[in-house]
C-alpha positions in Angstrom: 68.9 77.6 71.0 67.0 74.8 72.9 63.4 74.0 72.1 60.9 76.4 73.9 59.3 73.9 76.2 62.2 73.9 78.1 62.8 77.2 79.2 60.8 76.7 82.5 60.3 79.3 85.2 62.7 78.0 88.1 65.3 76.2 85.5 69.4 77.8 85.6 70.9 78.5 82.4 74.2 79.7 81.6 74.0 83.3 80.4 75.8 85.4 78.0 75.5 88.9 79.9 77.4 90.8 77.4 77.9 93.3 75.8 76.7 95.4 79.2 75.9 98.8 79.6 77.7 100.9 82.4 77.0 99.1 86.0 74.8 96.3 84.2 76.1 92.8 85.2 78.7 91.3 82.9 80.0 88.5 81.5 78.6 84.7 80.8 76.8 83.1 84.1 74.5 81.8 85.4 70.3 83.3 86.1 67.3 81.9 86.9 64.4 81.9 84.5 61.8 84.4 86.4 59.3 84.9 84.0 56.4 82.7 83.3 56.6 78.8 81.9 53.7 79.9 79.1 55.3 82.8 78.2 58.5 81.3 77.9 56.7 78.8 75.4 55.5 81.9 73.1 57.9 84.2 73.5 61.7 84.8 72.1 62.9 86.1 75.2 62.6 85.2 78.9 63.6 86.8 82.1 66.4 86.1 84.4 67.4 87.1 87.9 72.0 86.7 87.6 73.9 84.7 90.0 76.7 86.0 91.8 79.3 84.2 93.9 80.5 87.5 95.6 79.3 88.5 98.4 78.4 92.0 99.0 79.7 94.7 101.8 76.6 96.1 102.4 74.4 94.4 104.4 71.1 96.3 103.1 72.0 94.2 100.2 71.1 90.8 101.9 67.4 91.6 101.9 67.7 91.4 97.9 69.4 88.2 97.3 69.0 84.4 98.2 71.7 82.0 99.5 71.8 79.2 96.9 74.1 76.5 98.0 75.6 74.2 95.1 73.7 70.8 94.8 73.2 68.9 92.1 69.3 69.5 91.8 70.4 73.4 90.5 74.1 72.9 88.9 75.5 74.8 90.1 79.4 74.8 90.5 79.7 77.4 93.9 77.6 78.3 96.5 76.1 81.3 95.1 73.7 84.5 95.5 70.7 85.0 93.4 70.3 88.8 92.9 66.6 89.2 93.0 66.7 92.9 92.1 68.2 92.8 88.7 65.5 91.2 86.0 66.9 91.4 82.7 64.7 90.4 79.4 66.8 88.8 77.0 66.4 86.7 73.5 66.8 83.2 74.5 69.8 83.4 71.8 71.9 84.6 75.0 71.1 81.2 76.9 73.6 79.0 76.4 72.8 75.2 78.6 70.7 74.3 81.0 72.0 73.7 84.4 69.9 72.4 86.6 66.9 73.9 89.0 66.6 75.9 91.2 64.9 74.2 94.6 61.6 74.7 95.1 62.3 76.6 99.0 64.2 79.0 97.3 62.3 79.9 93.7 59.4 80.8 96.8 62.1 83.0 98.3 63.1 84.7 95.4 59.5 84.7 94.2 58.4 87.2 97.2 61.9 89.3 96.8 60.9 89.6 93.3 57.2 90.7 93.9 58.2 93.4 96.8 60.8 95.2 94.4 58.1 95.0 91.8 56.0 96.7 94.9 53.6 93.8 94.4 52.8 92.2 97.2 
């Protein structure tokens, strides 16, 4: 586990995902640290919105993600989708490298996602 100062809000780790729980998202990939840069710092855990690089049939589902092109400000390795709608809390055990982060245009994007499924904005 890195030191805590680094696990900023807007920063992409690789994530161990599993072991999941019936539709939860699987395996080791990549999320965005959501949750708060002080928190991070005094906390064991953080939270993460996943990555995805498929793209989804149903178009009610493009209102809850956020194109993320591969650059090398966020690491990533594909064009991606960031699923805004899927917060998971985990230990920062599960975090395995820091890739990169996210661009500032789109942690504001997935910011507001974020707050309307929370219902707070």
């Amino acid at each position: 586990m890195a030191t805590s100062s680094i696990y900023r809000l807007g920063s992409i780790w690789l994530v161990t995902f599993d072991p999941s729980v019936g539709t939860e998202i699987r395996k080791t990939r990549p999320a965005l640290i959501i949750s708060g840069t002080v928190f991070n710092e005094q906390r064991s855990k953080v939270t993460v919105l996943p990555f995805t690089s498929v793209k989804p049939l149903d178009p009610r589902v493009f209102s809850a993600v956020v194109n993320v092109p591969a650059s090398m400000e966020n690491g990533l390795a594909v064009d991606s989708l960031l699923v805004c709608v899927e917060p998971m809390t985990f230990d920062k055990v599960r975090l395995i490298k820091q890739l990169g982060n996210l661009e500032t245009e789109l942690l504001e994007q997935a910011q507001k996602i974020f707050a309307r499924y929370l219902n707070l904005s």
